[in-house]
C-alpha positions in Angstrom: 148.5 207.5 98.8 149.5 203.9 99.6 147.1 201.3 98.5 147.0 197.6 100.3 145.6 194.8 99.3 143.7 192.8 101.7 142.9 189.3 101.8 139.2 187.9 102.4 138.7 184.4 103.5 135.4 182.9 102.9 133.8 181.6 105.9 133.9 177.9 105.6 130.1 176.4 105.5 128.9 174.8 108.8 128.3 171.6 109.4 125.1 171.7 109.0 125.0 172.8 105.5 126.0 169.5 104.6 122.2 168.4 106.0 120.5 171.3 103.8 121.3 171.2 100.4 120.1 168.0 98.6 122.6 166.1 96.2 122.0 167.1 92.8 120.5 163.6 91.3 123.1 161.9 89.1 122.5 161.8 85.2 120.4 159.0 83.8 122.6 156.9 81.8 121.2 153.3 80.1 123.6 151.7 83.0 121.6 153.2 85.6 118.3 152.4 84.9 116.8 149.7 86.8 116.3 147.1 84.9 117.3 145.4 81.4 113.9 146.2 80.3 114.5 150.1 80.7 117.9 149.6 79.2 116.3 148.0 76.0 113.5 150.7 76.2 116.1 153.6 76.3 118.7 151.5 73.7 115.4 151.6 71.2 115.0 155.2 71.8 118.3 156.2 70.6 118.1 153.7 67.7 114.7 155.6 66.9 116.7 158.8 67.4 120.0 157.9 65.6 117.8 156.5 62.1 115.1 158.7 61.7 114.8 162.8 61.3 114.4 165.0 64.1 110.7 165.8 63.3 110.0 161.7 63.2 111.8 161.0 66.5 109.4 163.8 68.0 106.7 162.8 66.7 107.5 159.5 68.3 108.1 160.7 71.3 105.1 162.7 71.3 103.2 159.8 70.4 104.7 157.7 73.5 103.9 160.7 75.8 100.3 160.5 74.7 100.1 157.2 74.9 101.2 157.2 78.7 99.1 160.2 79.6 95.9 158.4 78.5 96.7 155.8 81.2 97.7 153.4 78.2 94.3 153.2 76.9 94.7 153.1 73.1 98.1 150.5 72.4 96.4 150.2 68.7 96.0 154.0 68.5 100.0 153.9 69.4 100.8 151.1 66.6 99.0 153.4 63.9 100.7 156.7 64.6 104.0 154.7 64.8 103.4 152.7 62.4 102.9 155.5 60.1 106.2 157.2 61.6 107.9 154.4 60.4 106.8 153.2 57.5 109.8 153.1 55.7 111.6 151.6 58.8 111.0 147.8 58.6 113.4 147.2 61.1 112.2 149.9 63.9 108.7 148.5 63.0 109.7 144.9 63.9 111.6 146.0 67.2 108.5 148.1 68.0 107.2 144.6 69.4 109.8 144.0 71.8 109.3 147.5 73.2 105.4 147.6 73.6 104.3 146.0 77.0 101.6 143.7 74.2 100.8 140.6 76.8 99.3 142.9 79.0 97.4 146.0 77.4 96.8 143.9 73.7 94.2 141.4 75.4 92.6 140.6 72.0 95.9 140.7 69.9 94.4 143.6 67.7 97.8 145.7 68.2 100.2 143.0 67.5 98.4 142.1 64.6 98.4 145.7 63.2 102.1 146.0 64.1 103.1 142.6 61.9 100.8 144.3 59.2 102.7 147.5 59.0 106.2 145.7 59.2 105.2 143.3 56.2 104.0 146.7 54.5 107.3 148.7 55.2 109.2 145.6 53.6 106.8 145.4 50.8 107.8 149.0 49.9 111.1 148.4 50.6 111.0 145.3 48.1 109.6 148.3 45.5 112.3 150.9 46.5 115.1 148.1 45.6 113.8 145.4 44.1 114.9 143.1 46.5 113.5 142.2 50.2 115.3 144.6 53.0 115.8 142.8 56.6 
């Protein structure tokens, strides 16, 4: 018995097919993102991610998802719950500020004034831990 091999060619796609399948979307990357403020955003994010534990970084980004959801309802709500999240993080606490959109959804100030309250109470404790004042 002789056996051959035999060649198959794939039938190149039509022209068309070019028209039918959607380009996949390209990966989200800080240097994509539209502006400098999403860049900050998404720079803070990772610092969040890179300095705390994985169980604190989703909590905090549960806390953000919540915080959308509700149609950005409760900002003080937010500031608590992060606040707490990072109370030994003086310095996430203080960049917190430049992250939460405060001139428009803090109309009475009560947010920002809770934030400053939780970063002087992180460095407070950080002043106990190590008997000097962290910054």
């Amino acid at each position: 018995m002789v056996t051959t091999r035999r060649t198959v060619h794939a039938t190149p796609p039509s022209p068309e097919a070019a028209f039918t399948t959607p380009p996949k979307a390209p990966k989200r990357t800080p240097d994509s993102f539209d502006s400098q403020e999403h860049r900050n955003a998404f720079a803070y994010v990772m610092v969040v991610k890179n300095a705390t534990s994985h169980d604190t970084y989703r909590a905090f980004l549960e806390a953000l998802h919540t915080y959308q959801k509700n149609g950005r309802e409760d900002l003080a709500g937010l500031v608590r719950r992060v606040a707490d999240l990072f109370r030994d993080h003086a310095d996430l606490l203080r960049d917190f500020e430049h992250f939460l959109p405060f001139d428009e959804e803090d109309r009475d100030g009560a947010a920002k004034e809770a934030l400053r309250g939780a970063v002087a109470a992180a460095e407070e404790s950080a002043v106990g831990r190590s008997g000097k004042k962290k910054r």
